[in-house]
Structures are given as C-alpha cells and as structure tokens.
N, C-alpha and C positions, 0 to 999 in steps of 0.2 A: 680779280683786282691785281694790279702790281704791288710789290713788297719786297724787299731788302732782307734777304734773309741768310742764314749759316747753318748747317749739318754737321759742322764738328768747330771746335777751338782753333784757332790759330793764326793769322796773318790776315792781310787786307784780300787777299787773294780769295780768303774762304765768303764774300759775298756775293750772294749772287741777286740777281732781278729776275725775280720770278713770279707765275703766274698763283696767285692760291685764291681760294674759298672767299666770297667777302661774307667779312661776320657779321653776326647777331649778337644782342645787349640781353644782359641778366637784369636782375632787378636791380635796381641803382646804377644803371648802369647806361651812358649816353653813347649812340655809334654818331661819329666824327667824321667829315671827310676833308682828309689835311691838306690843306692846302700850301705849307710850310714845316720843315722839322729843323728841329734845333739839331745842331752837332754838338756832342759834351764826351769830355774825356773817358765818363766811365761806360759810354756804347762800348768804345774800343778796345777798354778792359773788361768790359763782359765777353766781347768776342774773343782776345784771346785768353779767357779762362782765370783772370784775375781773382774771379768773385766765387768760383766754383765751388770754394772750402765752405762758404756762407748761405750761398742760391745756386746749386746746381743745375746747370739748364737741362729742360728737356726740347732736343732737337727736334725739328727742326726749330731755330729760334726766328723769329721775325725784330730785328733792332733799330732801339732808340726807344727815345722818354720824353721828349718835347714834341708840342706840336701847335698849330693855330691853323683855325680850319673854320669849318663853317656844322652846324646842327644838322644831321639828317634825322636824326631817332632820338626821341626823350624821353617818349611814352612810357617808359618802365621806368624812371629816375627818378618822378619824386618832383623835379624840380621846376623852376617855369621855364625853361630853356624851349623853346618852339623851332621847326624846322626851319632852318637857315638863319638863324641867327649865326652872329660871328663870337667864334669863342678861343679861349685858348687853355695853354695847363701840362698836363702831363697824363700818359694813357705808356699801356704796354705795345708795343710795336709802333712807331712812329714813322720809321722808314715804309712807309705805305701810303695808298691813294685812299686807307679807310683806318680806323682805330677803334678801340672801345675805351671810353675813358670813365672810373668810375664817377660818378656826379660830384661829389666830394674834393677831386682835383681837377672843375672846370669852373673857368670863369669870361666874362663876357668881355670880349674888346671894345674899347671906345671908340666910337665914328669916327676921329682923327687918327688911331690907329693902324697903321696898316698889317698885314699878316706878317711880314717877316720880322717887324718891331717886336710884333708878339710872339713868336719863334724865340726869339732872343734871350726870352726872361725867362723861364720857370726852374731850369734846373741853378743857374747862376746866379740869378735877382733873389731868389726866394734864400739859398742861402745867406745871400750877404745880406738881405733883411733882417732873418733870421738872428744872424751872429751880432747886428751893428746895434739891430732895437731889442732885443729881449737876451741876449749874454750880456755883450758890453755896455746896455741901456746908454747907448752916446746921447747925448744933453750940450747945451751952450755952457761954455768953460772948461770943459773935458781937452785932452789934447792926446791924439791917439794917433799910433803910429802903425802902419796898414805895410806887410811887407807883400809883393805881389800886386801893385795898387793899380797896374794898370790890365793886370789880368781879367781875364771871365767872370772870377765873382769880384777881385779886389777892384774894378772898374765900378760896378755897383755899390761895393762898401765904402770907397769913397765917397760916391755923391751921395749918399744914404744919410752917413757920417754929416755931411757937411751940411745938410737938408736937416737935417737937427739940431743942429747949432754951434759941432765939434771943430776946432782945431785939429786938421786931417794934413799928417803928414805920410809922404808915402816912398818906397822905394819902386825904384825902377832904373832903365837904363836906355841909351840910343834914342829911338822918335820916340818911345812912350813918355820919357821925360816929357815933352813938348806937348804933350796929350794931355797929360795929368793938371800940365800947367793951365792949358786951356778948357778945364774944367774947375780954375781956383782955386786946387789941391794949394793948400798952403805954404808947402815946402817938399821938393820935392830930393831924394836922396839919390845920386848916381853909387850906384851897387856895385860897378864895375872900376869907380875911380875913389869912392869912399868908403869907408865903416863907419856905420848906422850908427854903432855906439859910441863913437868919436864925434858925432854930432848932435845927437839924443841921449835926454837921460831923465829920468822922474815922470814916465808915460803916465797917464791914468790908464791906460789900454795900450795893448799891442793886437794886431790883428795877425796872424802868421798863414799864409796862402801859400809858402814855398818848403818850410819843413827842415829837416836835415840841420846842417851848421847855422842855418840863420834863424831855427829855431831854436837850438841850445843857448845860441849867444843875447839872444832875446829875451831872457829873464832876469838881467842885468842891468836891463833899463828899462823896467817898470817899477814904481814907487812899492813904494809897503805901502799894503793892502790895496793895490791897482789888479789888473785881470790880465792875463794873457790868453787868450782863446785861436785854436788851432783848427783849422777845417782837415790834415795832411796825416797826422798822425799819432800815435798815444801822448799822452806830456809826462814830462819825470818830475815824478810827485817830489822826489827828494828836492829835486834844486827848485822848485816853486817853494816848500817849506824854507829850505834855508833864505831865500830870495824875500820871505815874509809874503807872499802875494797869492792870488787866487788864480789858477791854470786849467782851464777846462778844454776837452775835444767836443768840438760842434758836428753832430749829424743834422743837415737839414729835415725839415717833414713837410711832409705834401699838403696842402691843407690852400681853398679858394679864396677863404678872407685874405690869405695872403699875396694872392696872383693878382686877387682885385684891387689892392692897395699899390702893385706895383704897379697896375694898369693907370690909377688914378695917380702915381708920381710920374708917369711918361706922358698923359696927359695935360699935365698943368706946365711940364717942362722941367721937373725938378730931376729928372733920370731920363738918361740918354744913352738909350745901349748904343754900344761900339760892332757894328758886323764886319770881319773883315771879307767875305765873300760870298756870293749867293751862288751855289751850284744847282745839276738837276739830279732826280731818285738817279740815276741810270751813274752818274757821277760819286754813289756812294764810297767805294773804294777811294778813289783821289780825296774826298771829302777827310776822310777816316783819318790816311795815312797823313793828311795836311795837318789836322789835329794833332796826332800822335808827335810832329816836331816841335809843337811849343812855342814855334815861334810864332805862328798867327798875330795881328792886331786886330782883335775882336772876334766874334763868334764867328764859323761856318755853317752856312744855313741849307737847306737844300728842296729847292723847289719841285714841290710834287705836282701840283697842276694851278 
C-alpha cells in the first residue's frame, strides 16, 4: 500500500510516499481503507520533533490522525461495524491508502455525509466539543468570548456554543470576520483594528485557541467565578487567583460517542466544517507546509482514493 511516511525529524522535505506492508488488526482493533485524511497542526509537529520529549517516534513513522474511509476488517473489534460500512475517527497513520483504528475511536458516517466532511471533524470538532460542552458547559444566557473563532477548532466552538444557546462572541480578522458573521457568531471582534478588552468584559467563559499576549490579557475579562479554558498552553495559576475565576488547560480525548454526536450535529445542519482545500496523498508535503502558515480558511484535507 501507499503511505506518507519519515525516517528522521525535520522539514516538509522529510516525507516521503512510499510503498509499505498493508496491515493487520489486533484485537479491538478495525483495518480502515482511507478514503480521506484530515490535515492537523500537530502531524507537522510530530514530524519535526515537537512532541519527541513526550512520544518519541520510532522510525520509520507513517503520519497523521484523522481519517474517513470505509470498513474492511472488524472481525477482531468487538464491534458491529461490518465490511464497507462508512466510518470515520482517528487511527495511527492516516496519511495512507489503509489504517488500523482502535474501535473505541471509530464511528459511523451518516448517508448525507460525505468522506471529506468527515475528514474534517475528529481532531478539531472533538476538541471544540470537548471544551464548549463539558469545561465551559455553554447553556442559553451564557455569553462567551471565543479567541481564534474562525480557526480549526474555534470554527466548531463557535457553532457548538451557539447550538446550545450561548451568546458567542469571537475574534478574528480580514474574510474570517465575514465568515463568522455568516454563521450568526453574534459579535464579531477585528483583532487587527481592536482590543477585545476595550469592547468585552464580564465573559462567563473565554475560549483561548491563540495563547501568548491574547491569553495573558484574557483574564481580565472574565467575571468572578466565570472559566477561562485554553487548548495552547499552561495558564498562570497566579493571575486566574487574583482574577477570582476558574482557568483550566484542555487536552482533548479520543473517544466515539463523541465523533458520533459531531456526525449527528453535521447532519441535522447545526455544524459546518470550513475545508479550505482538498489535496492528493502524493501532495502531502505542499498539504503540511500550507498548514504550517496558519493562514488557511478551513481544514486541508488530502484525498487518498
């Protein structure tokens, strides 16, 4: 089978498309044939060596973590998934024409669904479900202030937010403003021509997806006893204590009830991933390196067959 793979750390340069082995399924375990993989910032930081103090890779690696494909192998899972059914989730190597995905992080796409829809969710939807329903438990009459709102996962914690009945205001700048707006983000903040805090204050929630100075200055404007929750990086205990407020960092977790819930808010229409481009496996480099600028409008996706 083809596979997108790396033999050492470092640049766009180190993948290659290569021929390997097609694998077999342990127990709990479903073999996948991807028909779509999702692109996510931290493939790029696996390859060049961001994560290596935490997950040291053993080489060769085969990369990426999203995927939406279709059932070949379930028979050792466990599960009711039967051959060809259409499913989607998260599995180790993704950049491939096959996967193993443990059963535990797959779930089933709905007939209206298409593959690259489902591509789209599981490393991004999942967190910003994650953070929007079970940290910041958003509710009608909440009013939450989302920085990054038109990003990968802040695109989904918007309409998540808003899909519960919050008051979602968001930062952003240039076309995303117009994006955000046409998804009834309620207010939206230009980052580049204002300060947040100059026009919010008394949040029940702050969502932080960008980190650095616009998360320091974000404790500010959340109420005593409101939440700040960060997907980017540690928070300082000190200035949430003086701030009176609750400050937590969000690791997402893999888990299907979850993919199935996003599948069923893409469904009814209440979430609408943003792709900004559909590439091929062979295109993994250009894919990578397109991510790696940030400036994307919506996910890169990369069609495997």
């Amino acid at each position: 089978m083809k596979a997108i793979r790396i033999h050492e750390y470092g640049d766009a340069s180190t993948l290659k498309l290569e021929d390997v082995p097609r694998l077999s399924t342990a127990d709990d375990q479903v073999l996948i044939r991807v028909r779509e993989a999702g692109v996510n910032p931290i493939d790029w930081k696996i390859r060049q060596g961001y994560m290596k103090q935490i997950n040291p890779a053993t080489f060769p690696v085969t990369i990426g973590q999203d995927f939406a494909g279709e059932v070949v192998d379930a028979s050792k899972s466990g599960t009711q998934f039967a051959s060809g059914d259409r499913v989607f989730g998260f599995a180790h190597g993704t950049y491939a024409e096959y996967a193993v995905a443990p059963a535990s992080t797959v779930a089933a796409i709905p007939n209206p669904v298409d593959f690259a829809t489902a591509a789209a969710l599981p490393t991004a939807g999942s967190t910003a479900l994650q953070i929007v329903r079970d940290v910041v438990d958003a509710k009608t009459g909440m009013s939450i202030l989302i920085h990054g709102a038109a990003g990968g996962v802040g695109s989904y914690a918007s309409q998540i937010a808003r899909n519960l009945g919050a008051r979602v205001i968001g930062t952003a700048t240039g076309a995303d403003i117009e994006y955000l707006r046409s998804l009834g983000i309620d207010e939206v903040i230009d980052y580049k021509r204002e300060r947040f805090e100059d026009k919010v204050a008394g949040m029940d929630a702050v969502v932080d997806l960008v980190g650095g100075e616009t998360l320091s200055r974000s404790y500010a404007v959340v109420r005593k006893g409101g939440l700040l929750a960060t997907t980017v990086q540690a928070i300082d205990e000190s200035a949430a204590k003086r701030a009176g407020i609750r400050a937590v960092q969000v690791t997402m977790r893999r888990n299907a009830a979850d993919l199935a819930e996003l599948a069923r808010l893409v469904e009814k229409g209440a979430l609408k991933p943003r792709v900004h481009k559909t590439m091929s496996l062979s295109q993994a480099r250009e894919a990578q390196e397109l991510s790696e600028t940030g400036k994307t409008q919506g996910k890169v996706i990369l069609k495997v067959a």
